[in-house]
N, C-alpha and C positions, 0 to 999 in steps of 0.2 A: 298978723303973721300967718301966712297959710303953711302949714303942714303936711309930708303925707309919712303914714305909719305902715310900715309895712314889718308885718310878721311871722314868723316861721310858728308851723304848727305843731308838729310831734317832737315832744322832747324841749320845745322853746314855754309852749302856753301847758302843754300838758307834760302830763307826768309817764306816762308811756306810749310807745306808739302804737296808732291806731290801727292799722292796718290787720296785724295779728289778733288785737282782741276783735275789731269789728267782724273778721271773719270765722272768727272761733264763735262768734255768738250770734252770727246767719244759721252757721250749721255746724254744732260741735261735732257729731261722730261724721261726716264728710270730715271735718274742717284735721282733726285727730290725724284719720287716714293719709289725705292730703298731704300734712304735715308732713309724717315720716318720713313719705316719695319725696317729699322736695330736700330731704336732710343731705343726703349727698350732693345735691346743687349750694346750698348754703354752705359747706366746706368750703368749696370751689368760690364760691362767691366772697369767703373770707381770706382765702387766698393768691383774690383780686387773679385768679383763673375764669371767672364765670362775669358775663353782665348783669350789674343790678336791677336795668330795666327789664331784660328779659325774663330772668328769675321772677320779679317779682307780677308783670305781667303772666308766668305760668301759674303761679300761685293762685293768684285773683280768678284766673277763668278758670281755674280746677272749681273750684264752689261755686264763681257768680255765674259762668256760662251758659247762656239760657232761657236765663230768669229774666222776667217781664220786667220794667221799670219802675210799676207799681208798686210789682212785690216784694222789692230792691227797696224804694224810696219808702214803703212802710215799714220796713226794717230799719230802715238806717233812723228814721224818728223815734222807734220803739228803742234803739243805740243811744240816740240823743238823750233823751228822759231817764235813761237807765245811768248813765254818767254823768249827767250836768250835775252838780258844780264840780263832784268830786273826781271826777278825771282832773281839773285845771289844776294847778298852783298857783295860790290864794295871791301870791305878788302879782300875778299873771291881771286875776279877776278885778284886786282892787286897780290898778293901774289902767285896764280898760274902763274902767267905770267910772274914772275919774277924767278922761280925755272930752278936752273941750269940743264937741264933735260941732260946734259953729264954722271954724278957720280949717276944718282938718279932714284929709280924708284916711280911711284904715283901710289895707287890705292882709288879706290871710292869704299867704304866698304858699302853696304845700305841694309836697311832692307826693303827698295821698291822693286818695282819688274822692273828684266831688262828690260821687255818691255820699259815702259819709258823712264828711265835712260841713257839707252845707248847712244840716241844720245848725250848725253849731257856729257859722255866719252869719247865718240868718240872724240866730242869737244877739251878737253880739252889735248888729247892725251894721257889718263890714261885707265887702266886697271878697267876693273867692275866685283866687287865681290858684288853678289844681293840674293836676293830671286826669284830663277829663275821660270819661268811660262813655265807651262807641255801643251806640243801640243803633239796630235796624227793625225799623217796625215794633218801635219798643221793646225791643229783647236787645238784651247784652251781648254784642257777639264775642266778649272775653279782650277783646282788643282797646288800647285808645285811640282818639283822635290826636293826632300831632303826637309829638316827643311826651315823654316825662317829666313833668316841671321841678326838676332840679339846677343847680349848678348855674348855667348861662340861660339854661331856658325860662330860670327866673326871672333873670335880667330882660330878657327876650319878652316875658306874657307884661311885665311891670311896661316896657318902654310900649306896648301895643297898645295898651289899654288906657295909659295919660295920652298919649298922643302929643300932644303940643302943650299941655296943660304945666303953667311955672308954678313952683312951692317954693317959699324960701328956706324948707327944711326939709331932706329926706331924712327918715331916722328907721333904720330895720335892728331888727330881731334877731338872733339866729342860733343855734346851738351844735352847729357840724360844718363840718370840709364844705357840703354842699350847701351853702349861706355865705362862701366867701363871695364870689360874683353880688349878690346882694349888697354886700358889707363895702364891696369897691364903690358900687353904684351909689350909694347912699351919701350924704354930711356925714351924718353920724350913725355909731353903726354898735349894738351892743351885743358880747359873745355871752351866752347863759346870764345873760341880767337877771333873770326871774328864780335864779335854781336858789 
């Protein structure tokens, strides 16, 4: 029976989201500053007054923009080591370790950005479908490439990347409004399984 596992990242497999701590720990006092300016967009944003993507887009290129890929992608390993195992929830870890990964494939579906994320893919020997971060010339230019992989554009990176490829089981993950599209797409479809 082929399988494929599709997973939500922040808040599904870990226990906080990454976005904030990873960039509090590129650069605390930017990251501090940053912070405060973006507090009145975050109002707004909780007031479903503001875009999530563009908010969070500003956020990210207040600190990353600039910055080489190197010194981005050494960071985000030096993130990795610093929270493996202890960012995940332990249901999270045991359940991936035990996935017969012969009949099956896994992806890490997330609306973070692959910077981060990937080692933590890498890890686990799954495929990363992200919000991917746009360099030119290997500098960050603070932008992404395509949409934000939320919502339908989950739906959207999941159907691009199987292609024609049949599973006799979709099974996703998910822990927010934005994993419902996933949850359609799927057989079976589990809300906080891991919490």
């Amino acid at each position: 029976m082929k399988k494929l596992y599709l997973f939500d990242f922040d808040g599904t497999l870990t226990y906080k989201d990454t976005m904030f701590m990873f960039l509090k720990f590129y650069d605390p006092a930017k990251y501090s500053v940053q912070f405060l300016k973006h507090v009145p967009l975050f109002i707004l944003l909780k007031l479903k007054l503001a875009d999530a993507e563009s908010v969070k887009k500003s956020l990210i290129a207040s600190i990353l923009k600039g910055k080489s890929r190197h010194q981005i992608e050494k960071k985000a390993q030096q993130f990795f080591e610093e929270n493996f195992p202890s960012l995940f929830r332990e249901n999270a870890l045991d359940f991936i370790n035990n996935i017969d990964s012969t009949h099956t494939e896994s992806y890490i579906v997330s609306a973070s950005l692959d910077i981060w994320v990937k080692p933590f893919a890498d890890k686990f020997n799954m495929k990363l479908l992200s919000t991917q971060a746009e360099f030119k010339e290997d500098i960050f230019t603070g932008k992404f490439v395509g949409k934000n992989c939320n919502k339908e554009e989950k739906v959207n990176r999941i159907k691009l990347e199987i292609g024609d490829k049949k599973f006799d089981k979709i099974i996703a993950f998910g822990d927010t409004s934005g994993d419902k599209a996933m949850f359609k797409f799927a057989n079976e479809s589990h809300y906080r399984f891991f919490h």
